[in-house]
Each structure stands twice: as structure tokens, then as C-alpha cells.
C-alpha positions in Angstrom: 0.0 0.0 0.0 1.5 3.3 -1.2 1.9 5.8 1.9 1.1 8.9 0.4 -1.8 10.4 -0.5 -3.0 10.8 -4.4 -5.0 13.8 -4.6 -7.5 11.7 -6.5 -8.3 10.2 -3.6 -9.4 13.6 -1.8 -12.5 13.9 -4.2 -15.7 13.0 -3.5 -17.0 9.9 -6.0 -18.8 10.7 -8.9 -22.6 10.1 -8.3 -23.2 12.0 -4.8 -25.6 14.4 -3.7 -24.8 17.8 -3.0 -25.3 16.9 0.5 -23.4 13.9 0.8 -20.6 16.1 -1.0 -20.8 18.0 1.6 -20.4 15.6 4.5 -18.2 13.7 2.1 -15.1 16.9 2.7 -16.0 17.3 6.7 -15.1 13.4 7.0 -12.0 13.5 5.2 -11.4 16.7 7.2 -11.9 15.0 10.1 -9.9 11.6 8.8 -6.9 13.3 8.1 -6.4 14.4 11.6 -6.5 10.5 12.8 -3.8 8.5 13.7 -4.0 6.5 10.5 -5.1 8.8 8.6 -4.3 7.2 4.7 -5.7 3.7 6.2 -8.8 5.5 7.8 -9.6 7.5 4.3 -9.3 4.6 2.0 -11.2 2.8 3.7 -14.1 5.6 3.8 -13.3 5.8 -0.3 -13.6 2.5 -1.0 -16.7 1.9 1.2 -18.2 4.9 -0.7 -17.3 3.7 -4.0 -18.8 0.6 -3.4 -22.2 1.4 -2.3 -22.2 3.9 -5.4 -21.2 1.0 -8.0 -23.9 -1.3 -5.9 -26.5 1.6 -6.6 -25.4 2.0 -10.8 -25.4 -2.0 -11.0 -29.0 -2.1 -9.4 -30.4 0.6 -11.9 -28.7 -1.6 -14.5 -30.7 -4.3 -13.6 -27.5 -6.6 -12.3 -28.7 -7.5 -8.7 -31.1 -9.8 -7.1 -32.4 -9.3 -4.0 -30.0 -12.1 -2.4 -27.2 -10.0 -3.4 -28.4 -7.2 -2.4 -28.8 -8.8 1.1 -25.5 -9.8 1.1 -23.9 -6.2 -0.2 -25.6 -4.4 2.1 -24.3 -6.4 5.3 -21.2 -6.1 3.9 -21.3 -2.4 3.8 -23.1 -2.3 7.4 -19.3 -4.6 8.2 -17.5 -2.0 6.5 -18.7 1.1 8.4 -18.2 -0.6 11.5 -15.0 -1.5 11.0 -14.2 2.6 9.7 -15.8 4.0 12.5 -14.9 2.0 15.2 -12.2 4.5 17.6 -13.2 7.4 15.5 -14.1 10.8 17.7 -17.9 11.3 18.1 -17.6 14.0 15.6 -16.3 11.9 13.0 -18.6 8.8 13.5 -21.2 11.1 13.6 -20.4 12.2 9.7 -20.2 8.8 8.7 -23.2 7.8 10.6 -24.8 10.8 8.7 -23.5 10.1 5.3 -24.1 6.2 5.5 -27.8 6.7 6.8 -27.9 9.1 3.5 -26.1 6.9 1.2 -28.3 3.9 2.1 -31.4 5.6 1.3 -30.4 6.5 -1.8 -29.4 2.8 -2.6 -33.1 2.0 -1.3 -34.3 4.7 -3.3 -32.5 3.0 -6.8 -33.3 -0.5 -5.2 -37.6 -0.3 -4.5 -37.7 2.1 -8.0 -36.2 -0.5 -10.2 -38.3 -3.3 -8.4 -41.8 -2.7 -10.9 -39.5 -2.7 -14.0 -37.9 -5.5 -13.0 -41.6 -7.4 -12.5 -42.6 -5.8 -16.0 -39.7 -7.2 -17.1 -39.9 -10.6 -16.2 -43.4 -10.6 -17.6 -42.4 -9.9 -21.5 -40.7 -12.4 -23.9 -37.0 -13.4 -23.4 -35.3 -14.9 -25.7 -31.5 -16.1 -26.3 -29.8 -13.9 -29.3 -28.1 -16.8 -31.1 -31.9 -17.8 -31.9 -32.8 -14.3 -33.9 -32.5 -14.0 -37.4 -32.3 -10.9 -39.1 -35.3 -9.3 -40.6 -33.2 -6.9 -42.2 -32.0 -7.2 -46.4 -29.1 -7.5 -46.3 -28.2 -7.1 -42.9 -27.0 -10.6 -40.8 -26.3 -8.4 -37.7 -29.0 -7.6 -35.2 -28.1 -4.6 -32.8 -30.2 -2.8 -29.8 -31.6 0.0 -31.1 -30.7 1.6 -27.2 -27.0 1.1 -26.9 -26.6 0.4 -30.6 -24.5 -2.9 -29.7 -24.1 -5.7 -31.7 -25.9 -8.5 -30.1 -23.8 -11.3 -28.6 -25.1 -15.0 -28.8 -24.8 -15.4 -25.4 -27.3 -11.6 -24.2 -30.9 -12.2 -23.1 -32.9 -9.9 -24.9 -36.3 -8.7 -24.4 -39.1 -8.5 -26.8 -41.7 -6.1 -26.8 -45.5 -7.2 -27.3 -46.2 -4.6 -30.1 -44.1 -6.0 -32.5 -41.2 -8.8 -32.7 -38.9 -6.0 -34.5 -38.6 -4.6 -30.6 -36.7 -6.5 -29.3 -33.2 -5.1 -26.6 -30.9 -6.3 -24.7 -32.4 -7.0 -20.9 -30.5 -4.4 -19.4 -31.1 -1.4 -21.6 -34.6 -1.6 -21.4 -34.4 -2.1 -18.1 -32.7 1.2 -17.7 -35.6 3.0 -20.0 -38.1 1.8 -17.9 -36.7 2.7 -14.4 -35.6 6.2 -15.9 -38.1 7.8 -18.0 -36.5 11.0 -18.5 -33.5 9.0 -20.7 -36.3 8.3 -23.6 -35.8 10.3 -26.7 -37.9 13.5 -26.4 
């Protein structure tokens, strides 16, 4: 473990609140007057960072509610562990930012769960079974992400028409975030 500090490492996460931005700089602050402070602060990061990939995997559709379960113990273990002979000050930031960091991974969690149900109710199909309906044209694509199709994706198909047809997790996305369809 390098014992320096990157300056990367002082920046709050990509994907924060302005409020957990906020708390984010008062526990570093507060971190980098510890004994251990590099230890204590990568820890915080890394913590951090994982709740906010746990949160982007979940609107992506990647995460059942076993492993969601699991992750979120594992974060509870990871707090604990980071707070643990902190001041009250301290603890009380991360107490703050957890409790505010958890809701918004409940928040992504219960808003994906009716477009995961919708989901599971429409057509799936393996890709190495489509054919193209297109002259001329052997590759099928998402029209979403614009990606080729792999044999191996699940994709969904739409009732209106067997022409609709996406990969799993694209439409997923669509359907928990409204605002990302075309205006």
C-alpha cells in the first residue's frame, strides 16, 4: 500500500448528492487528523465507492435481492470496522452520510423493483436464436446502446411488435428512468 496520499483520492465519488458532498469533505477533514489517517480515508473511499457502484449496478438491472442482502451487510461490516475509535464528531459524519447513502441505494433499489416485474413478464429470448429481418443485414443490434448483439445476451421483446426486441439491461434502464427516452 502506497503511503502517500493521491489527490484523486481527496475527491468525492462521482454520483453523490450535493449533501453527501458535503459531509463527504467534513469526514475527510476530520480523517486526516487521525492516527491512520491514509488507512482510515481509503477505507471511507472504497466503502463509498462501493455502495455507489452497488447503486449503478441495481439501476442496471444486475442484482437480485439475495445479493443485495449480502452487499448491504457487507457495507453495514464496512462502516463498522471505519468507525470503530473514531471521535464522536467523526462517527457522527459517517453515521450521517451512511444513513444518506443507504437511502439513496433503497431509493434505486424499490424504484427499479416494478420494471424488474414488467420485465420478467415480457418475452425473453436467447440472441443466437434471432434472425435478421433486415435485407441484407446478418447483424442484429439494440436499437438503445446500438451494440451488436452477442449469442450469449438475453434480450427482451416487446408485445407490439417482434422488431422490438433489446438487450435485458437497456430496457431495463428506459423503464426505471423515463427522462432517458428520446424527447
Amino acid at each position: 500500500m502506497d503511503h502517500y496520499l493521491d489527490p484523486e483520492e481527496l475527491l468525492p465519488p462521482q454520483g453523490l448528492d450535493d449533501h453527501l458532498v458535503v459531509l463527504h469533505y467534513r469526514i475527510l477533514h476530520s480523517l486526516l487528523r487521525e492516527d491512520e489517517p491514509l488507512l482510515l480515508l481509503r477505507r471511507f473511499n472504497g466503502m463509498t465507492t462501493s455502495t455507489l457502484e452497488l447503486i449503478n449496478r441495481i439501476a442496471w438491472g444486475d442484482f437480485t435481492d439475495t445479493n443485495m442482502a449480502e452487499l448491504y451487510l457487507r457495507m453495514e461490516d464496512q462502516i463498522q470496522n471505519l468507525a470503530s475509535g473514531l471521535d464522536d464528531g467523526t462517527r457522527h459524519f459517517i453515521v450521517e452520510f451512511t444513513t444518506h447513502l443507504s437511502a439513496q441505494l433503497f431509493r434505486t433499489w424499490t424504484a427499479s423493483l416494478p420494471a424488474r416485474n414488467l420485465l420478467d413478464n415480457l418475452t425473453h429470448i436467447n440472441a443466437a436464436s434471432m434472425t435478421s429481418t433486415s435485407p441484407g443485414s446478418t447483424t442484429l443490434a439494440c436499437s438503445i446502446c446500438l451494440d451488436s448483439y452477442l449469442p450469449s445476451d438475453t434480450l427482451v421483446v416487446l408485445p407490439c411488435h417482434t422488431t422490438h426486441h433489446f438487450h435485458r439491461r437497456c430496457i431495463h434502464v428506459r423503464i426505471l428512468l423515463p427522462s432517458s427516452f428520446p424527447g
